[in-house]
N, CA, C and O atoms as CSV, one atom per row, in Angstrom:
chain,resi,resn,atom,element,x,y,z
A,1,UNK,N,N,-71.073,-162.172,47.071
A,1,UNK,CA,C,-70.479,-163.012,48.095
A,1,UNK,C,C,-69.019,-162.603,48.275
A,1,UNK,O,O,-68.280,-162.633,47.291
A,2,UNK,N,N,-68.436,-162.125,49.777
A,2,UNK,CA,C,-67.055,-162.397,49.688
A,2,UNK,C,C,-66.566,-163.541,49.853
A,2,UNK,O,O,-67.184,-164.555,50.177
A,3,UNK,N,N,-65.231,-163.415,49.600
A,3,UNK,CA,C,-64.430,-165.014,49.741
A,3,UNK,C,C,-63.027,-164.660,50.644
A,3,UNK,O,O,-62.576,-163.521,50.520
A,4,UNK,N,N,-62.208,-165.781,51.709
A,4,UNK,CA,C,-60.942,-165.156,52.149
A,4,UNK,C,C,-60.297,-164.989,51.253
A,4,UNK,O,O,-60.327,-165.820,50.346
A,5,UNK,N,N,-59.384,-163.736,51.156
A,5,UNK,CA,C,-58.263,-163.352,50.312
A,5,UNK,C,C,-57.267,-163.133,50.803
A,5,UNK,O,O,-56.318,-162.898,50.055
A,6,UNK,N,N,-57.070,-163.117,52.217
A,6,UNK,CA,C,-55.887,-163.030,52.652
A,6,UNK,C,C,-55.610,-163.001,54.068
A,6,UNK,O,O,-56.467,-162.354,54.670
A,7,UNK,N,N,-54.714,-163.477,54.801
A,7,UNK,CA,C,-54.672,-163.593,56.527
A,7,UNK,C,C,-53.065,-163.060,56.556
A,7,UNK,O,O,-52.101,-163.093,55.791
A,8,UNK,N,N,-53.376,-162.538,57.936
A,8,UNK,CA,C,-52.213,-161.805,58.708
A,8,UNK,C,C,-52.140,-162.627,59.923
A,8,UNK,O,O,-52.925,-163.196,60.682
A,9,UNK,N,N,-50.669,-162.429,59.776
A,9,UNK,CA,C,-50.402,-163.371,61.184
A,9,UNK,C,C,-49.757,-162.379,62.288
A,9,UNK,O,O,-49.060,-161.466,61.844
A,10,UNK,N,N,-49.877,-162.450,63.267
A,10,UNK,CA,C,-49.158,-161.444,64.185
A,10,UNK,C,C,-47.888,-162.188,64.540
A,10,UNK,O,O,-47.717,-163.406,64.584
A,11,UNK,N,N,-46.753,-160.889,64.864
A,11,UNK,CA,C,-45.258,-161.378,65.516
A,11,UNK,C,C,-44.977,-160.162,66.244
A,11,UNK,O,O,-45.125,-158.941,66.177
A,12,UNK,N,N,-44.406,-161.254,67.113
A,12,UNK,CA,C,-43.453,-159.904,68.133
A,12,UNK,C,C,-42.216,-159.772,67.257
A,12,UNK,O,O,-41.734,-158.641,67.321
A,13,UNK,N,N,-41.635,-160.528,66.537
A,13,UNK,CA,C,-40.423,-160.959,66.001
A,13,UNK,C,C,-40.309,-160.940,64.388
A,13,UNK,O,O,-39.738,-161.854,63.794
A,14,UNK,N,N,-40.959,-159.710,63.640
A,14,UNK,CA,C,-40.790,-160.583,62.015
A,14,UNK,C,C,-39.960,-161.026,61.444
A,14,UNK,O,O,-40.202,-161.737,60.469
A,15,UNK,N,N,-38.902,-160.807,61.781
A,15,UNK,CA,C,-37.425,-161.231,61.046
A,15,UNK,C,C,-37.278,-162.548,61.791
A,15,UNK,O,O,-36.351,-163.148,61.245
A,16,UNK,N,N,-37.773,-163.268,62.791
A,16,UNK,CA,C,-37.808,-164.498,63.576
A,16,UNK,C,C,-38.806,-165.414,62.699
A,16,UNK,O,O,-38.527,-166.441,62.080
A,17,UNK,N,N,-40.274,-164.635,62.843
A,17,UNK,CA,C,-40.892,-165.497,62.243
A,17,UNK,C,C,-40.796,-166.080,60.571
A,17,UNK,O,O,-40.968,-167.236,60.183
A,18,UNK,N,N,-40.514,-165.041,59.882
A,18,UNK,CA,C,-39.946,-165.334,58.478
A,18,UNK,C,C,-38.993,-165.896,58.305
A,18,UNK,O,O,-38.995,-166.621,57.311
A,19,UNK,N,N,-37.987,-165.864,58.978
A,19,UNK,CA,C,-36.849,-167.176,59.191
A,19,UNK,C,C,-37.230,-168.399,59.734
A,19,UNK,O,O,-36.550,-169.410,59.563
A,20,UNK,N,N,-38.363,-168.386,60.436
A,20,UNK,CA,C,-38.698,-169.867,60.918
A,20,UNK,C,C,-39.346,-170.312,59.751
A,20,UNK,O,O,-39.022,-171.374,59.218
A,21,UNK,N,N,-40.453,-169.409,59.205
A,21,UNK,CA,C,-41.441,-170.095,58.010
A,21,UNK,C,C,-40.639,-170.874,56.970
A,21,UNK,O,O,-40.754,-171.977,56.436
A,22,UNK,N,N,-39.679,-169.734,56.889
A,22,UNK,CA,C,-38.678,-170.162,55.717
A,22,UNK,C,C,-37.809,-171.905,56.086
A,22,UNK,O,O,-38.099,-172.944,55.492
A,23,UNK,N,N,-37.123,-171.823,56.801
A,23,UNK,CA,C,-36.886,-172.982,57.606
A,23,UNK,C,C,-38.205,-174.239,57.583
A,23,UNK,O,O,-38.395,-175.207,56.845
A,24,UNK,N,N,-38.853,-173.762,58.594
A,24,UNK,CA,C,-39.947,-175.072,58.933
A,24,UNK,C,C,-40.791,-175.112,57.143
A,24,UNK,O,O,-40.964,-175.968,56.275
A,25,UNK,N,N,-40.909,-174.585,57.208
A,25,UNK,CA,C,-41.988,-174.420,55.219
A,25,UNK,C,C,-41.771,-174.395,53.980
A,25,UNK,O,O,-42.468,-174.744,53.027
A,26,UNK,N,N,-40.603,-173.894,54.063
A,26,UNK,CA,C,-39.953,-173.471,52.643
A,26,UNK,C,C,-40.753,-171.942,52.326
A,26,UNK,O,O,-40.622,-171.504,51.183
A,27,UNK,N,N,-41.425,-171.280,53.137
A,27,UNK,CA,C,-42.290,-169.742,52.558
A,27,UNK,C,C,-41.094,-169.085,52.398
A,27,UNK,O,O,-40.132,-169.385,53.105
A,28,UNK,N,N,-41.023,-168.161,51.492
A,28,UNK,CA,C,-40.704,-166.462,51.157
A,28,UNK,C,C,-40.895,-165.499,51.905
A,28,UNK,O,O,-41.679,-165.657,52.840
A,29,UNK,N,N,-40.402,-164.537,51.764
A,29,UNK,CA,C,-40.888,-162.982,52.313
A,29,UNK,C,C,-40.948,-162.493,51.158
A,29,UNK,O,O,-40.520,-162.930,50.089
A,30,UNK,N,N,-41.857,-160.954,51.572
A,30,UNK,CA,C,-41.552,-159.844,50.275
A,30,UNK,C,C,-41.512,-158.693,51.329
A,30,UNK,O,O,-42.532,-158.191,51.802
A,31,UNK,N,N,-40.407,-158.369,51.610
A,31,UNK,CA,C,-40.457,-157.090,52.841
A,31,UNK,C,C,-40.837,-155.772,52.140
A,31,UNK,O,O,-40.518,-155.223,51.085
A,32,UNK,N,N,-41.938,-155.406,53.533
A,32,UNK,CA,C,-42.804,-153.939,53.193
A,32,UNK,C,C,-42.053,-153.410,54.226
A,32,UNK,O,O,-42.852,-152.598,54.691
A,33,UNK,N,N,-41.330,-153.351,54.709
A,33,UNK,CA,C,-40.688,-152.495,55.571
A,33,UNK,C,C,-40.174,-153.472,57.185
A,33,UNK,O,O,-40.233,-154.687,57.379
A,34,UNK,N,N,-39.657,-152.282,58.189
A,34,UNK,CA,C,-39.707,-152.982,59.335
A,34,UNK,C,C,-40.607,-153.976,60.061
A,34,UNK,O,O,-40.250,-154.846,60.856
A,35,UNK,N,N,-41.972,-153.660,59.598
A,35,UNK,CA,C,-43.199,-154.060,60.458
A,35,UNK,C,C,-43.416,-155.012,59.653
A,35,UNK,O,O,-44.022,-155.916,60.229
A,36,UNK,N,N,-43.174,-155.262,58.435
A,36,UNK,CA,C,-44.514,-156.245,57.454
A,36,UNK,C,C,-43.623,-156.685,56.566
A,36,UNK,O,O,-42.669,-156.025,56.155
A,37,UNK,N,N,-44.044,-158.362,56.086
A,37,UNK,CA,C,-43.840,-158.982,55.421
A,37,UNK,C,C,-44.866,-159.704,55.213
A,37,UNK,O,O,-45.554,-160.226,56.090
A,38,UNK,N,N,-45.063,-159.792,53.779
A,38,UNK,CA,C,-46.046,-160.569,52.927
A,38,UNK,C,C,-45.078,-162.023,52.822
A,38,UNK,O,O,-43.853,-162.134,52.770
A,39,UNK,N,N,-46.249,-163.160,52.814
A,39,UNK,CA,C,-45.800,-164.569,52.414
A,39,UNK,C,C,-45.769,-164.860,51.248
A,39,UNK,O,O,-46.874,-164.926,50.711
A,40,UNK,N,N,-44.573,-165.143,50.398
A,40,UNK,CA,C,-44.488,-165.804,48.931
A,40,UNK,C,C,-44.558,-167.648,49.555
A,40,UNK,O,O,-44.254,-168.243,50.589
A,41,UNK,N,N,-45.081,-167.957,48.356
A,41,UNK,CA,C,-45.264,-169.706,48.272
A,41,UNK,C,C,-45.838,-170.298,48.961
A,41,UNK,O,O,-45.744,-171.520,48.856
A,42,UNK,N,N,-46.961,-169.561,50.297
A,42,UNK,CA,C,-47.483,-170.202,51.058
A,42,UNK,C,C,-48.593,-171.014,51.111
A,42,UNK,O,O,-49.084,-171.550,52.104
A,43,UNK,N,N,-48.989,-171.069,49.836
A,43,UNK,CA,C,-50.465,-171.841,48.955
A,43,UNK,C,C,-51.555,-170.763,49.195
A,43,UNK,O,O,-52.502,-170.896,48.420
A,44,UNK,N,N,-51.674,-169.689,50.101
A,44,UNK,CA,C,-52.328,-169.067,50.291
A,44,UNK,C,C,-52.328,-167.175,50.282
A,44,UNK,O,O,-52.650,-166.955,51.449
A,45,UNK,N,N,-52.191,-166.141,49.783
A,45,UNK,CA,C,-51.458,-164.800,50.013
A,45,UNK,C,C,-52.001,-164.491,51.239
A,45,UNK,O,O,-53.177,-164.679,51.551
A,46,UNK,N,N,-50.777,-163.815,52.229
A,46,UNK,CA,C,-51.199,-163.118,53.616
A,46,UNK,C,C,-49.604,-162.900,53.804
A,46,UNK,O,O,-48.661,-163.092,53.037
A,47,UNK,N,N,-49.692,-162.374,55.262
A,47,UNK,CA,C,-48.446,-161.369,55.706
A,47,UNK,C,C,-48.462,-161.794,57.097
A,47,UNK,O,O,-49.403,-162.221,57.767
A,48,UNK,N,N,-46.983,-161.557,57.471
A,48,UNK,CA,C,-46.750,-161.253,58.863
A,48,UNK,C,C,-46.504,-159.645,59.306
A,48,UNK,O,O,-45.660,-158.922,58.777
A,49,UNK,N,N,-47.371,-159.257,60.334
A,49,UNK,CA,C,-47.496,-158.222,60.650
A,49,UNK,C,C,-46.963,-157.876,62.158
A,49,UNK,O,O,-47.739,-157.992,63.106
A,50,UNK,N,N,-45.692,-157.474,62.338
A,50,UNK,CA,C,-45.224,-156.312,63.644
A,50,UNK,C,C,-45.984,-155.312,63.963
A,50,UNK,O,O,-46.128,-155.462,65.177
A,51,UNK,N,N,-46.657,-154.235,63.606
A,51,UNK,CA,C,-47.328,-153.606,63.962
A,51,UNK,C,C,-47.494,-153.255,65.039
A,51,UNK,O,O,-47.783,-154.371,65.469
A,52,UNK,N,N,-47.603,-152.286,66.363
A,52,UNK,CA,C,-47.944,-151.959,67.443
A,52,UNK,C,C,-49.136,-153.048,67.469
A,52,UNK,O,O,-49.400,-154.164,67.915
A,53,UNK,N,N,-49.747,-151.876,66.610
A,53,UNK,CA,C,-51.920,-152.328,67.084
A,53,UNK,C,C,-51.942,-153.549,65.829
A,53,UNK,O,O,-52.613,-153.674,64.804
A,54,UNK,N,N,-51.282,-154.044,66.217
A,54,UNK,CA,C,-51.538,-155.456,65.618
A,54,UNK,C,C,-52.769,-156.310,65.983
A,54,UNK,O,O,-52.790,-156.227,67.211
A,55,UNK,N,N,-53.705,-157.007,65.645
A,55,UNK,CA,C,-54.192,-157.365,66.065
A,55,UNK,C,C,-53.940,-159.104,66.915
A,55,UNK,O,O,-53.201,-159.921,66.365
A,56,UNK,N,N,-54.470,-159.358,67.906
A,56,UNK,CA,C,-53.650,-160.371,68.972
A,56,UNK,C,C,-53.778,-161.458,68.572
A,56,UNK,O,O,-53.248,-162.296,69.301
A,57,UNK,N,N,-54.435,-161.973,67.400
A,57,UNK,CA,C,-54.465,-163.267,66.798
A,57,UNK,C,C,-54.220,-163.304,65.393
A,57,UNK,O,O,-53.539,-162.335,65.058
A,58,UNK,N,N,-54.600,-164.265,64.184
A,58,UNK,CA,C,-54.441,-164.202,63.059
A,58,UNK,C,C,-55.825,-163.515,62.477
A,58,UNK,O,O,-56.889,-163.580,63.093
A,59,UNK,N,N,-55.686,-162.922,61.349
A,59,UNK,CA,C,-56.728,-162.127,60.598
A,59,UNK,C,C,-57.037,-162.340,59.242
A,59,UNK,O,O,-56.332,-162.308,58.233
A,60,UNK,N,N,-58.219,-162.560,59.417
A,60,UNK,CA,C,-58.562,-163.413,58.036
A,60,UNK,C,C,-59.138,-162.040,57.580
A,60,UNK,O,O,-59.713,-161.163,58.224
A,61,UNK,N,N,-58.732,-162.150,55.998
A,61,UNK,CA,C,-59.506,-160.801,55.158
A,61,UNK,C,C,-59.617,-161.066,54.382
A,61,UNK,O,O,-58.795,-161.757,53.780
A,62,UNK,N,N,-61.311,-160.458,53.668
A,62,UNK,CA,C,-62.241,-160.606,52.787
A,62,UNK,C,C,-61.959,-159.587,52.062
A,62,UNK,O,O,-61.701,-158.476,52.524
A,63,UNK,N,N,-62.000,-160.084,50.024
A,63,UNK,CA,C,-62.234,-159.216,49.314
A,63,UNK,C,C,-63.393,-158.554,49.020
A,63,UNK,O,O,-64.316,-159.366,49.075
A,64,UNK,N,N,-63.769,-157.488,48.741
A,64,UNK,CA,C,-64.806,-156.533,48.164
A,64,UNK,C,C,-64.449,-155.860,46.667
A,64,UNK,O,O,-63.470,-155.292,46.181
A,65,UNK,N,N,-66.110,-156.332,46.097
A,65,UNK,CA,C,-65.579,-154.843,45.300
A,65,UNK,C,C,-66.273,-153.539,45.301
A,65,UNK,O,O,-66.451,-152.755,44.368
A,66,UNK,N,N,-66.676,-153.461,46.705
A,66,UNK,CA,C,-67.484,-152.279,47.251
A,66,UNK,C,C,-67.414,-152.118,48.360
A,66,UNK,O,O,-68.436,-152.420,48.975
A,67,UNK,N,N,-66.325,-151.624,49.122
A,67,UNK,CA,C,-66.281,-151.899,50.330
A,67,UNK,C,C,-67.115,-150.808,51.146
A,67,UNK,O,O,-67.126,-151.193,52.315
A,68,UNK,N,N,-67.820,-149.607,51.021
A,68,UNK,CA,C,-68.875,-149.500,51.622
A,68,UNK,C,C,-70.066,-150.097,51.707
A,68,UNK,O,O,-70.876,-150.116,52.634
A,69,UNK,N,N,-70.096,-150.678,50.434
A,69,UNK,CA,C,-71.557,-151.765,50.888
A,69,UNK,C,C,-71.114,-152.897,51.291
A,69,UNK,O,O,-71.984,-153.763,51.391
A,70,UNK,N,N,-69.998,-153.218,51.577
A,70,UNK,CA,C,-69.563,-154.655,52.143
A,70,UNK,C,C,-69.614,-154.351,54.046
A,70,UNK,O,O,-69.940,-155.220,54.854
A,71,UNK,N,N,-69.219,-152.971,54.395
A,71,UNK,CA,C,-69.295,-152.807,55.701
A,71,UNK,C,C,-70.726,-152.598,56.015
A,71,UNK,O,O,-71.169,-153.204,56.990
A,72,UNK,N,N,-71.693,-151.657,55.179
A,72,UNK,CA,C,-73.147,-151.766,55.489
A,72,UNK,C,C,-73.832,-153.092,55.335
A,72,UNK,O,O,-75.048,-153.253,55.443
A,73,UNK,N,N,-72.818,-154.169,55.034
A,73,UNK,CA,C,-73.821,-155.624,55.035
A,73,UNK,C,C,-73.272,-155.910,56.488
A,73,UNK,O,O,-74.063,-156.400,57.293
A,74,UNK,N,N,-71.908,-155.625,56.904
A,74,UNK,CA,C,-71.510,-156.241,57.871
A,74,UNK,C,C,-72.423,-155.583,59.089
A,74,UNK,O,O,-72.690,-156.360,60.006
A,75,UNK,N,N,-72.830,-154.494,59.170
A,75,UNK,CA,C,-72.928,-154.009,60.068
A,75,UNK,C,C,-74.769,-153.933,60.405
A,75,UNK,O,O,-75.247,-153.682,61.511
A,76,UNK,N,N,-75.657,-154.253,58.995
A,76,UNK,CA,C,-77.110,-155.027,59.043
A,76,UNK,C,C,-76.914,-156.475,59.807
A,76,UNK,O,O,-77.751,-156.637,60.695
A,77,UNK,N,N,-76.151,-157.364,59.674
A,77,UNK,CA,C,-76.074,-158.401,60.317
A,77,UNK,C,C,-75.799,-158.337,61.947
A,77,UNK,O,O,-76.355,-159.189,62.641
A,78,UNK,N,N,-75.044,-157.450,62.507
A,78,UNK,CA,C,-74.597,-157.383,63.357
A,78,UNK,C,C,-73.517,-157.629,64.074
A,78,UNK,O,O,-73.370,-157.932,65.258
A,79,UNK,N,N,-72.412,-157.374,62.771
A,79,UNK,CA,C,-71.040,-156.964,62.988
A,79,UNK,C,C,-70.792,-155.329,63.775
A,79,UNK,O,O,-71.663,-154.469,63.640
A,80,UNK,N,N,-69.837,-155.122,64.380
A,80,UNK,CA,C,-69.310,-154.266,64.954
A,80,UNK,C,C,-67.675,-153.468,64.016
A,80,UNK,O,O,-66.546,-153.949,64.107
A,81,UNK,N,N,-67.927,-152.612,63.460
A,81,UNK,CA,C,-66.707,-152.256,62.876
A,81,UNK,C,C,-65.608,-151.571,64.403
A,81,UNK,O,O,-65.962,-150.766,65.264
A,82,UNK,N,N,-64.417,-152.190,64.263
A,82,UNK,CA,C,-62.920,-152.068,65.216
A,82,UNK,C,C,-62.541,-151.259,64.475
A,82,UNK,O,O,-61.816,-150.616,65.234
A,83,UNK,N,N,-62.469,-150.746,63.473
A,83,UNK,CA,C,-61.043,-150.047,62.780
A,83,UNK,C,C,-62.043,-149.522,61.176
A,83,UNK,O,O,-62.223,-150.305,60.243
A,84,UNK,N,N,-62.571,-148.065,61.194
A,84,UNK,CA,C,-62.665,-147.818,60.146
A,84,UNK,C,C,-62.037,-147.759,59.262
A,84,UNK,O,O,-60.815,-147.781,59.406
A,85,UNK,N,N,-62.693,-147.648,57.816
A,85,UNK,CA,C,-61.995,-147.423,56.346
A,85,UNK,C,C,-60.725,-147.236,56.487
A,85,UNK,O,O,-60.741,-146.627,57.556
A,86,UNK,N,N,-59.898,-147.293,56.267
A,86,UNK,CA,C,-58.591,-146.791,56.216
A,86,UNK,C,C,-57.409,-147.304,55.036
A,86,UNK,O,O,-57.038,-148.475,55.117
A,87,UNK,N,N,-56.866,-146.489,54.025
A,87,UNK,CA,C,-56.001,-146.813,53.059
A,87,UNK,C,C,-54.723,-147.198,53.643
A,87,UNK,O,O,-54.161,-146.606,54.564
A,88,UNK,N,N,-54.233,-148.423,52.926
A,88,UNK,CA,C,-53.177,-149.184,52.826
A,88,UNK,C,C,-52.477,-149.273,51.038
A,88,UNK,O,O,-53.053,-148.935,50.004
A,89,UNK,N,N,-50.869,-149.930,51.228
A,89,UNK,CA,C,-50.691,-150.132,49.947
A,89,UNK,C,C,-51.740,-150.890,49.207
A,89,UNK,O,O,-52.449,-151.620,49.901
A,90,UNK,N,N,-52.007,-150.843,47.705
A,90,UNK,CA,C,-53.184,-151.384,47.325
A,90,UNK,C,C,-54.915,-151.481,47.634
A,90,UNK,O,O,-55.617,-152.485,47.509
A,91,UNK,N,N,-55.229,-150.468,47.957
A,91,UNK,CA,C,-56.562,-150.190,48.383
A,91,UNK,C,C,-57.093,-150.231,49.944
A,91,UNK,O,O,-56.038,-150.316,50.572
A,92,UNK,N,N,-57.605,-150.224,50.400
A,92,UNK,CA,C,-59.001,-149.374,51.739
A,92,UNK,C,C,-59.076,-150.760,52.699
A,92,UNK,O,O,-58.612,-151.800,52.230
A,93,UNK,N,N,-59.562,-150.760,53.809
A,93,UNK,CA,C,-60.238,-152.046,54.562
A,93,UNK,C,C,-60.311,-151.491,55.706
A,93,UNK,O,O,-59.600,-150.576,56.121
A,94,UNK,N,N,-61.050,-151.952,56.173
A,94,UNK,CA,C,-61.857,-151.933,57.308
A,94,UNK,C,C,-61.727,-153.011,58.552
A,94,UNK,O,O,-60.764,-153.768,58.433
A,95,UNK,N,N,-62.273,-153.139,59.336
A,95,UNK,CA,C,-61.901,-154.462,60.677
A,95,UNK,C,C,-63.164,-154.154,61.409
A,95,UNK,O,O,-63.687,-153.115,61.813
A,96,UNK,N,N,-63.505,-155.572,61.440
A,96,UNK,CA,C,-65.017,-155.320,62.540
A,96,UNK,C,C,-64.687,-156.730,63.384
A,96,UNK,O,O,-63.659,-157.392,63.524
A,97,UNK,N,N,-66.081,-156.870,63.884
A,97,UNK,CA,C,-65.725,-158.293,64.636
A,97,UNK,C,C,-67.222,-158.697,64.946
A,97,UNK,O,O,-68.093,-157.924,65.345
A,98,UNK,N,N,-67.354,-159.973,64.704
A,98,UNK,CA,C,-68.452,-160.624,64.314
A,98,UNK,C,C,-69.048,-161.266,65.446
A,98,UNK,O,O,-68.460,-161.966,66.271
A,99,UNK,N,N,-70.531,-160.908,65.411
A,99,UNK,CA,C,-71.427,-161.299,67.049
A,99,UNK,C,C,-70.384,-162.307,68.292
A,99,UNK,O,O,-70.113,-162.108,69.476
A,100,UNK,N,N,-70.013,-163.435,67.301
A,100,UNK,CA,C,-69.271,-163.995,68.387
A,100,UNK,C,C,-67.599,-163.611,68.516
A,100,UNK,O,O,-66.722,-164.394,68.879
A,101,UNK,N,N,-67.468,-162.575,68.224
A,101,UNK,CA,C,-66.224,-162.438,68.703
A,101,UNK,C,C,-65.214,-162.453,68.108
A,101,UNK,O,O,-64.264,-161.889,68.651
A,102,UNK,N,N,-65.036,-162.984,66.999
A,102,UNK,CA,C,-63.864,-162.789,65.525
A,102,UNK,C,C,-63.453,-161.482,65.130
A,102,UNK,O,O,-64.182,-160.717,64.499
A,103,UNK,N,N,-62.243,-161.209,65.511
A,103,UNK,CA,C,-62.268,-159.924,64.524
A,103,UNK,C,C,-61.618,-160.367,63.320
A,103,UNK,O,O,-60.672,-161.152,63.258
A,104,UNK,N,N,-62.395,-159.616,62.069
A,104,UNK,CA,C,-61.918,-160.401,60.927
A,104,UNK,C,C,-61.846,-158.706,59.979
A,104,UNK,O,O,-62.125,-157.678,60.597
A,105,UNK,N,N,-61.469,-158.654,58.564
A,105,UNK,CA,C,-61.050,-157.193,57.987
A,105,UNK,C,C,-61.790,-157.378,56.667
A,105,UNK,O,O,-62.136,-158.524,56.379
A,106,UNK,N,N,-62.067,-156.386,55.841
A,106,UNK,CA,C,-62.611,-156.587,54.407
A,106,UNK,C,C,-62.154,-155.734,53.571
A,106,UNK,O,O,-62.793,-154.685,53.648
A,107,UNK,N,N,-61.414,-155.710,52.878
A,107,UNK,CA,C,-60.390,-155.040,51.644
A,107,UNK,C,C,-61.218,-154.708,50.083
A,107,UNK,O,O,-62.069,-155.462,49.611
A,108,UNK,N,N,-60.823,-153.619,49.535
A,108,UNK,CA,C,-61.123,-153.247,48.322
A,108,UNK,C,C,-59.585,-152.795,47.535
A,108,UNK,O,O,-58.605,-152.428,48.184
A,109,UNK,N,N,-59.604,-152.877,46.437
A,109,UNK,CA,C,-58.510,-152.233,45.520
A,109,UNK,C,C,-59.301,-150.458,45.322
A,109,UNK,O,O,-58.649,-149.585,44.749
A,110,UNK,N,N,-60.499,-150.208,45.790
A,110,UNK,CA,C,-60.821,-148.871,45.361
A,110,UNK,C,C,-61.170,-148.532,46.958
A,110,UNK,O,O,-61.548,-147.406,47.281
């Protein structure tokens, strides 16, 4: 079974939005650079993401600990993979989007 492990939020603005979180929430940053910041203290781990190809809403992502057989389950059901395999800091993930329309991502540490 996967479980959520982590959501991305999109910004036109990250240095806006992490100053608001911080403000309105009390959240943290942990800056990965220009584009990305991860949320400290948010009860939950995820990031705000600048990115060009950001994706246009928030992104919920699933851990694996097989992420080729986690995309061959997604894709027996009748998920659509958006964004093959692709390495990031800390392991691989993928992005599909689900019959009705979710695009959602699934992460491995391998």
């Amino acid at each position: 079974m996967l479980r959520i492990d982590y959501i991305e939020l999109p910004s036109r603005d990250v240095a806006a939005t992490s100053a608001f979180f911080a403000s309105a929430f009390g959240w943290g940053t942990v800056d990965y650079g220009p584009d990305y910041r991860g949320l400290a203290e948010a009860g939950i781990d995820g990031g705000i993401d600048g990115t060009a190809d950001r994706a246009a809403a928030p992104l919920v992502i699933l851990k694996a600990e097989d992420l080729a057989a986690a995309e061959a389950r997604v894709r027996a059901a009748g998920g659509t993979v958006t964004r093959p395999a692709f390495a990031f800091p800390g392991g691989r993930r993928f992005h599909f989007r689900e019959p009705g329309g979710t695009e959602m991502a699934v992460w491995s540490e391998t």
